[in-house]
KEKE-186326 format. One record per residue (C-alpha): residue in one letter; x, y, z. Coordinates in steps of 0.02 Angstrom, whole numbers, padded with zeros to 5 digits, always signed. Layout:
AXYZ;...
% end
This chain:
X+00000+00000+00000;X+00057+00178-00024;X+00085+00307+00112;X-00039+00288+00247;X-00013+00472+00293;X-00067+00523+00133;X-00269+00513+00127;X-00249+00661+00271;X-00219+00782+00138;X-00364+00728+00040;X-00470+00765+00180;X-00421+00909+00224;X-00470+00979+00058;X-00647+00915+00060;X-00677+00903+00236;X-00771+01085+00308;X-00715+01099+00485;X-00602+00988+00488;X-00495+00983+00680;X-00393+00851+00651;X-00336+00688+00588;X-00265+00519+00677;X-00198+00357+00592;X-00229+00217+00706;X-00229+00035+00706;X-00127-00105+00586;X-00053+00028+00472;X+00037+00104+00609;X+00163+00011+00616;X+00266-00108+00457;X+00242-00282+00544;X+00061-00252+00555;X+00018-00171+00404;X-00018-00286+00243;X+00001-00226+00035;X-00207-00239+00055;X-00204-00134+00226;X-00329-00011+00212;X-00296+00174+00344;X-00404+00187+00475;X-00419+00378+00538;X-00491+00476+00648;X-00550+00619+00570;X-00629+00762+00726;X-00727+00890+00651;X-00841+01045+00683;X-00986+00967+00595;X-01008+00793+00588;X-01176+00838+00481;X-01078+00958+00394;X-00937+00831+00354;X-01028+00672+00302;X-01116+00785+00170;X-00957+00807+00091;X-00948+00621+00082;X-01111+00632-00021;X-01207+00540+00151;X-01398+00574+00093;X-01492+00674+00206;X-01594+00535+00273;X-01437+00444+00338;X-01323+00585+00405;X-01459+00573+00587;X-01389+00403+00588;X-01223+00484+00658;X-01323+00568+00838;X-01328+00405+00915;X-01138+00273+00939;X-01014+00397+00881;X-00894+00381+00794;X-00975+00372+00630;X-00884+00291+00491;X-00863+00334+00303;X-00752+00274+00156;X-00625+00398+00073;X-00611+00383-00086;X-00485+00419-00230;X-00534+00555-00356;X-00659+00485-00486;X-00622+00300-00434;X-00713+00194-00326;X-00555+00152-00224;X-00557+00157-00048;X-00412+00266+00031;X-00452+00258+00206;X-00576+00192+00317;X-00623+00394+00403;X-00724+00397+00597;X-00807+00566+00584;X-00826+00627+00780;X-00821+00795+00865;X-00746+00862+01013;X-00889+00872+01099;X-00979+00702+01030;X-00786+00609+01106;X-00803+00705+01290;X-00978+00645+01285;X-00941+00471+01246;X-00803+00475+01382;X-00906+00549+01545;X-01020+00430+01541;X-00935+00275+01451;X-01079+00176+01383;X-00961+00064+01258;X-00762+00066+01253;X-00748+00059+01074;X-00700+00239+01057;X-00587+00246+01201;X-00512+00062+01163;X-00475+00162+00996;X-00373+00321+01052;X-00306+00239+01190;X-00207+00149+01071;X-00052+00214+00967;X-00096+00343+00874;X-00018+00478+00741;X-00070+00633+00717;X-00079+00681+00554;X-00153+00877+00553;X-00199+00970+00673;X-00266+01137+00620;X-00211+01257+00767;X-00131+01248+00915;X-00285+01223+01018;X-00338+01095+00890;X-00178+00998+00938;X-00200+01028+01122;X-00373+00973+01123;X-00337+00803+01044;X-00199+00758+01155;X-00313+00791+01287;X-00449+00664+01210;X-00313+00541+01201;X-00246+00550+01387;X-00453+00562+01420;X-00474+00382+01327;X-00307+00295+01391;X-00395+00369+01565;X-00561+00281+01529;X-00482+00130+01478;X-00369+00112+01636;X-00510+00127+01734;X-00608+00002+01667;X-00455-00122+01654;X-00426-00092+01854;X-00607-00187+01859;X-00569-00347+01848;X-00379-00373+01853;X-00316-00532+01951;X-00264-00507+02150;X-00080-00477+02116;X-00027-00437+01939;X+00138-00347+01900;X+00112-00195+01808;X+00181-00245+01653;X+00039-00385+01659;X-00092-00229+01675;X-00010-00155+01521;X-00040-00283+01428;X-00216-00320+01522;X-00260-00154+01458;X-00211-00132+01293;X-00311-00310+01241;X-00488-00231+01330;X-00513-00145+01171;X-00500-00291+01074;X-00646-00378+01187;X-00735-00237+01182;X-00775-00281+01006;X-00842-00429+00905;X-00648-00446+00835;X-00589-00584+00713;X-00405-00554+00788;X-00308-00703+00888;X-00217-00681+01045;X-00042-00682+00933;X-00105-00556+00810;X-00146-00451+00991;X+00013-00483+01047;X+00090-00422+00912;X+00028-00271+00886;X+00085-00231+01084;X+00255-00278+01050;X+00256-00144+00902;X+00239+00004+01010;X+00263-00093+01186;X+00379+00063+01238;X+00237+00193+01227;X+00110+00067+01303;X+00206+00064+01461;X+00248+00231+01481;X+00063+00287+01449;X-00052+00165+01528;X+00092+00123+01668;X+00046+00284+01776;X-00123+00307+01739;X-00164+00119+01783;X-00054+00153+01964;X-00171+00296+01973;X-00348+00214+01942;X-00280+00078+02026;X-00228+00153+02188;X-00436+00267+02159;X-00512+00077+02169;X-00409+00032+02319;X-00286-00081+02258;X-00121-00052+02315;X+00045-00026+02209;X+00180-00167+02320;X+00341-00130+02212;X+00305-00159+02036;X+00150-00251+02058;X-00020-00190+02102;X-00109-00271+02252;X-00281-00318+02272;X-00343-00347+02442;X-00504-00299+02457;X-00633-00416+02507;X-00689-00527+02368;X-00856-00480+02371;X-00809-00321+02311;X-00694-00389+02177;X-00846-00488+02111;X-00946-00323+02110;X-00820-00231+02001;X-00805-00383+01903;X-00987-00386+01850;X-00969-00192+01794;X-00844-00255+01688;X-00949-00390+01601;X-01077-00288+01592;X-00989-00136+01517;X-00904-00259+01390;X-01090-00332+01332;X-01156-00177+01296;X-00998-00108+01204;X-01009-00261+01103;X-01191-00245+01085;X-01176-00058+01029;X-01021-00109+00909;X-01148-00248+00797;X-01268-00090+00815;X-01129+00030+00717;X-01098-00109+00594;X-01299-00135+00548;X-01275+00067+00503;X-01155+00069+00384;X-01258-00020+00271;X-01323+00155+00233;X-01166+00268+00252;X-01007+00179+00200;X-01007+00147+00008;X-00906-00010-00007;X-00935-00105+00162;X-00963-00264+00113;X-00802-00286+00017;X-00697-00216+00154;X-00769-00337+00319;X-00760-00467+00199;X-00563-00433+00163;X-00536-00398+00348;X-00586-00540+00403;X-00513-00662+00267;X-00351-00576+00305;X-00342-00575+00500;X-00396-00769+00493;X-00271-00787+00364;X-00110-00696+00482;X-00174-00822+00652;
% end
């Protein structure tokens, strides 16, 4: 594949309002990213009406986008009916929503993980989203220090909390596909989710006991927080197949893409 960088400057051509632009997931990094790898971005706008109207989104499908932000769209090439990127059109204020009262971790499971920024349009455009992105590695540390074993080194948390996202989601990825994609930026895992998951951690009452956080509270509150847990992960889950059933009517070009996804993530396990 070319460039993954390079469908940002499309966007920010045909894109009103446009904030800002992240690259996440398998393109990131070279031993995750495939010839048939398709971008996945975060694109944070003014106007999310605004913006999937420049995508040509009919009028009767852009209300679809109130309700389980993000919304997703294809980007596509100039008079072709390639796909360039897969875009999730959110706002600001649609992400700090989604965050204060966490009803799903799909979007936070999403920023939480390695990201690029790829435009930013001010300063306070660039501030704002690294604020978003401490605010979903936040959410996400949280909800890991649910349902984490009694004593678990931190490194184990790490990893505990980078692979919530993952069952968050219906995903077709294996525990080695998972694993690698840690490894790739393990570096900036640790020294993100490392403090903030001493901090949540220490919030819940579990103690930090060298490098190792300790869980001695009584077990019927551990089963307690566990059962948030579960039932935080059903309804993400439940909300994800709901986001899916939706692009039917907004993403030109879905069927061909979830089929090649999944052929090529059972094909890599």
């Amino acid at each position: 594949m070319n460039d993954p960088a390079a469908p940002a400057d499309q966007l920010t051509r045909v894109v009103p309002g446009l904030r800002a632009v992240l690259l996440f997931g398998s393109t990131l990094a070279r031993e995750t990213r495939s010839a048939t790898s398709i971008p996945d971005l975060v694109a944070i706008v003014d106007d999310v009406d605004a913006a999937l109207a420049a995508f040509d989104v009919t009028p009767l499908a852009r209300p679809l986008a109130g309700p389980l932000p993000p919304i997703t769209v294809a980007l596509r090439a100039p008079d072709s009916a390639e796909t360039l990127a897969k875009v999730n059109l959110i706002s600001f204020a649609g992400a700090r929503a989604a965050f204060a009262r966490p009803d799903d971790l799909s979007l936070a499971g999403r920023l939480a993980k390695k990201t690029r920024l790829l435009h930013a349009r001010d300063d306070r455009a660039r501030d704002d989203t690294a604020a978003l992105l401490a605010d979903a590695t936040d959410v996400m540390a949280r909800a890991t220090t649910l349902a984490l074993p009694r004593v678990v080194s931190l490194e184990d948390a790490i990893r505990h909390c980078f692979a919530l996202s993952y069952r968050a989601e219906p995903r077709p990825e294996k525990p080695a596909q998972i694993a690698s994609r840690y490894r790739s930026f393990a570096a900036d895992y640790r020294a993100r989710y490392g403090p903030r998951l001493v901090a949540a951690a220490l919030a819940r009452g579990i103690e930090l006991v060298g490098d190792s956080l300790v869980d001695r509270r009584p077990a019927a509150h551990r089963r307690r927080d566990a059962r948030t847990l579960t039932r935080l992960l059903f309804r993400s889950r439940a909300r994800t197949l709901l986001r899916w059933s939706r692009q039917l009517l907004v993403y030109r070009g879905w069927l061909p893409y979830l089929t090649g996804k999944l052929r090529r993530a059972w094909a890599s396990g």
